[in-house]
N, C-alpha and C positions, 0 to 999 in steps of 0.2 A: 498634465500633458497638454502639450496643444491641440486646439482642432487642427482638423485635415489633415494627418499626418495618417499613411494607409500602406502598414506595415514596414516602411524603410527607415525608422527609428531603433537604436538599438539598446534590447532591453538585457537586462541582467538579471540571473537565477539565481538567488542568494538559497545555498543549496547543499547537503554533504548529508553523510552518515547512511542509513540503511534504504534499502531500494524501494522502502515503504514511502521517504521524501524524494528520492533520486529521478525514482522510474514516473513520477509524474509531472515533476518537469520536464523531463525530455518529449515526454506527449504533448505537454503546453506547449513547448518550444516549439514542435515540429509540427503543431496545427496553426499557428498563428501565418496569416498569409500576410503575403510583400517578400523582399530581399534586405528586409533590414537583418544587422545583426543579430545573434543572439547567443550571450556568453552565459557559463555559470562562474559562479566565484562562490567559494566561502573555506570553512577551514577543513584541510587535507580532500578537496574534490577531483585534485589532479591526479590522485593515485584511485580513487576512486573505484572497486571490480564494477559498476553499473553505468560505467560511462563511456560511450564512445569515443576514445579521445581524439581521432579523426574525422568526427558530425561537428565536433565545438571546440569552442576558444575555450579553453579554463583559466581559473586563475584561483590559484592556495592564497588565504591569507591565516594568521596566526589567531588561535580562538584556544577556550577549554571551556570546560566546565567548572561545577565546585566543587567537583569532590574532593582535592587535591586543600582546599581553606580558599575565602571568600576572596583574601585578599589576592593569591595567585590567580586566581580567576578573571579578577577585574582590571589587575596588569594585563595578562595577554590580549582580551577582548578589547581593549581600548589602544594597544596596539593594533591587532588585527586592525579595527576600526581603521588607524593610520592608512594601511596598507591598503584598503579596501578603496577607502578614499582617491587615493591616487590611482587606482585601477579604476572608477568609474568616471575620474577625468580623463583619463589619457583616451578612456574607449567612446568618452561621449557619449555617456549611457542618459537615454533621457526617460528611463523606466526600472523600478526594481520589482521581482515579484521573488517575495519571500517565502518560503516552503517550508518553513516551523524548525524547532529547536536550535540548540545555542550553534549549531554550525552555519547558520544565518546570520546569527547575531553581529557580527563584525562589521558586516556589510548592512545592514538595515540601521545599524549607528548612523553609519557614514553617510547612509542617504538620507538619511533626517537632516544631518549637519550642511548636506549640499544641497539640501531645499529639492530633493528628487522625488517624484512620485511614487508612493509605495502601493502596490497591492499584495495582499496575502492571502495562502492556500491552507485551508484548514478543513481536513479531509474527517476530522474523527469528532466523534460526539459533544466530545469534552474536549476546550481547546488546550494545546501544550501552554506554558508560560510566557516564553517568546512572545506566538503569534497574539495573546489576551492582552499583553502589556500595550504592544505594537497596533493592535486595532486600533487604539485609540488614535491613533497620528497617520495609517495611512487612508488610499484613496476607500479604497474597499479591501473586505473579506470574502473569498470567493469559497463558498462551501456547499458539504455535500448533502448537509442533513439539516432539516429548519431546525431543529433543536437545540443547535448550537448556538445561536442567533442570540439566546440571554445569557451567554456567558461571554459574549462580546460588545466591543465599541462601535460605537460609528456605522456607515454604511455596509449592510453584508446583503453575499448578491448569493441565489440559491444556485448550482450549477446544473448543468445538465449530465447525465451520470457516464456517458458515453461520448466520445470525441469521435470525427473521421478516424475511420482505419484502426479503430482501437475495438479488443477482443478477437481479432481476427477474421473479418467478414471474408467470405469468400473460401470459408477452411472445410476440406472433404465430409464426408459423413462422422456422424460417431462410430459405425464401423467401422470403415477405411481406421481411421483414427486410430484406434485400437488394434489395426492389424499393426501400422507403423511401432506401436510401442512393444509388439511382439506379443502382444494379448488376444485372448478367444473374443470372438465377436460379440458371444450374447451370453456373456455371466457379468453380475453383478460387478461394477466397478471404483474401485475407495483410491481415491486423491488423497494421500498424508505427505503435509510439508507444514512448516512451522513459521512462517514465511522469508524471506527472501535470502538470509542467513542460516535457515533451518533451527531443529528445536531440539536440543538434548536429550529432553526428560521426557516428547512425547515419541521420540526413537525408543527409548529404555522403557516406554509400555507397552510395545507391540508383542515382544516375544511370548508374554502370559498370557497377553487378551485375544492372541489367534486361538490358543488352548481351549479357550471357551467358549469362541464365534458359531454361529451355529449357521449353516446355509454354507454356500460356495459363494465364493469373494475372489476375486484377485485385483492388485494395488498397484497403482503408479505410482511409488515414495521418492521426495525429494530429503532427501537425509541433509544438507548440510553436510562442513566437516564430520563426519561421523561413521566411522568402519563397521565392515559386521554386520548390516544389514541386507543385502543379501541374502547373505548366509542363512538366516534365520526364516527365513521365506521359504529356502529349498528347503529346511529340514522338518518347514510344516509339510512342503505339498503345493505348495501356492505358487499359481505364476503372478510374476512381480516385473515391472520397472523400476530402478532401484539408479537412481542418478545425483551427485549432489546438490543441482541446481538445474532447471531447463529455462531459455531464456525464452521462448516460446510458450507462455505458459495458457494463453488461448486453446492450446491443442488438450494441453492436457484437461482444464475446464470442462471442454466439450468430449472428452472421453469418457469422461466418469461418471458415476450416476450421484455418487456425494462426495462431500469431503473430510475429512478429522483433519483441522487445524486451528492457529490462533485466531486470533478478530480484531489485527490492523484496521489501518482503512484501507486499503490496498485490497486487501481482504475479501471484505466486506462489500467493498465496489465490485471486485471480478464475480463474487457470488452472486449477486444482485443483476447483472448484465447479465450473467451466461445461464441465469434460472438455476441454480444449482442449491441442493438442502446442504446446507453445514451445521456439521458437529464440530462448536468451538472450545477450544480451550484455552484460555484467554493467559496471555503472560502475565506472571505475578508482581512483576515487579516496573509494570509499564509505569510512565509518569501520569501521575493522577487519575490514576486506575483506568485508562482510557478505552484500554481495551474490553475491560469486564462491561463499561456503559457500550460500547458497540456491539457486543453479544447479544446484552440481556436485549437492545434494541431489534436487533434480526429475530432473537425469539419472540420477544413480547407484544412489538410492535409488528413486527412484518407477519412474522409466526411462521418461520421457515429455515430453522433451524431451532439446534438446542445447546448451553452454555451447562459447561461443567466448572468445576474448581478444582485445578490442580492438584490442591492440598487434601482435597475429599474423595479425589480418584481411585477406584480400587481395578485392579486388572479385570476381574469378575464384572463390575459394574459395567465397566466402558464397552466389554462384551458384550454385554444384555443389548444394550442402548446400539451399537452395531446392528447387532442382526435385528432393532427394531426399524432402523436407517436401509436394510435389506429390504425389507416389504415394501412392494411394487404402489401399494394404495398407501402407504404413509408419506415418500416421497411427493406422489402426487398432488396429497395435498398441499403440503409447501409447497409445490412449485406454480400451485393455482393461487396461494397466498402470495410469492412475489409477483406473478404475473398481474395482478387487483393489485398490488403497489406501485409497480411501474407505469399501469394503466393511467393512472389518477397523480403521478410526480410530476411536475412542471421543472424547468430548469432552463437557464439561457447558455448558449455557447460562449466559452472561452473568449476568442475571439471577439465578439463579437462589447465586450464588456473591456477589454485590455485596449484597443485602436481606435 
């Protein structure tokens, strides 16, 4: 990129699939200052549930994955590629920043091919395939954990964990908070969501593992597609927020006293900001076990949460381990263990590393 160029350059979001890549491009985008552009592209982002279609330009181009045989795979992406192409001419993009997996891939071709700047966002332990191949050819990796750092190319910049205006500054008490979602003020409160699409299988252990909770609890659950929970709430006794999705998820953060969910990085970051203990349970079938090394790192390194294995999960266990996440002095110490991690994290602005 050139010097002096102070935000009126217009950059492109090579960007798609779950709100784990989605929802933090739109936070890049909308901290970066000036009036330059700023579009996303990649493949299916225009239908996109996580996008404002009226904050940005989008633009689809044609992508897959492999699962379908290598050879299909490498037709549509080098197509896409085509289309990509000619969507960062026409827009005069003189900046790519790539947000991980093959729904980038199209477009991070094409800017290779048109000699464009790349930077890329790699939010998790362990980098996706994408963003490891790609370090090696763009400007920088902008990431959240130094760890990552040997499993990539080139220059990578450590980020700062928190943007302007991101978690919610300025959000009422944990009380207030709690009355808004129809909850008691001062009983123990459990965050279960699976993240941004919600989680099947950690909905289908709640019903047994309330059987065995021991203490008084009540839950703000984000189910994802998924019916019937509710239900299962009243027929304990429990009051519950029981919603598919909240797009506010700052409130709920600061409602709760933990959480039982996966270990995104998405995740990982909101628990980290908002001081919060999570009990993770890491999706099994992530790419390159991404999530399970983000768990075991919030346990082992920060030591403010605890990592279960789906496959070893018993309803009984996951109960024990609850009402241990109950006790006012175990929380505490995690959250004096994130606090001594954030203390001592360095990281640079966005911003201030893209212009």
């Amino acid at each position: 990129m050139k010097e002096g160029l102070h935000g009126e350059e217009c950059i492109a979001f090579a960007v798609g699939g779950t709100g784990g890549h989605v929802l933090p491009a739109l936070n890049i985008a909308r901290n970066l200052p000036g009036e330059g552009k700023r579009i996303l592209t990649g493949v299916g982002i225009c239908e996109n549930p996580f996008v404002p279609q009226k904050e940005f330009h989008c633009f689809n181009v044609i992508g897959k994955n492999f699962s379908s045989g290598v050879f299909s795979g490498v037709k549509k992406i080098f197509k896409g590629a085509r289309e990509a192409a000619k969507i960062l001419r026409k827009q005069k993009c003189t900046h790519v920043v790539g947000m991980g997996g093959f729904h980038s891939l199209p477009v991070l071709i094409a800017a290779l091919y048109l000699r464009i700047p790349i930077t890329l966002y790699e939010p998790n332990l362990v980098p996706g395939k994408v963003n490891k191949l790609f370090s090696f050819f763009s400007k920088r990796t902008l990431v959240l954990f130094d760890q990552v750092k040997d499993h990539l190319y080139g220059k990578v910049k450590l980020l700062a964990l928190a943007t302007r205006g991101e978690m919610g500054e300025g959000l009422p008490s944990q009380k207030l908070l709690r009355r808004e979602f129809g909850l008691e003020e001062d009983v123990t409160t459990v965050l279960i969501f699976g993240g941004s699409r919600g989680a099947k299988s950690i909905n289908t252990l709640i019903d047994g593992t309330l059987s065995f909770t021991k203490g008084t609890i009540q839950v703000i659950h984000l189910t994802g597609p998924c019916a019937g929970i509710k239900e299962i709430y009243e027929r304990h006794g429990i009051k519950a927020f029981v919603a598919t999705f909240l797009k506010d998820m700052d409130r709920a953060w600061k409602a709760c006293d933990f959480a039982i969910c996966r270990s995104g990085a998405g995740t990982i970051k909101e628990a980290l900001i908002s001081a919060t203990p999570v009990l993770m349970i890491p999706y099994p079938h992530a790419v390159n076990d991404h999530q399970d090394h983000n768990a075991a790192f919030m346990e082992k390194v920060v030591g403010a949460g605890k990592k279960l294995i789906q496959s070893e999960i018993t309803k009984q266990r996951l109960a024990e381990i609850v009402s241990e996440f109950c006790l006012p002095g175990k929380r505490a110490e995690m959250i004096q263990n994130i606090e001594k991690y954030m203390e001592t994290r360095k990281g640079e602005r966005v911003d201030a590393l893209l212009l």
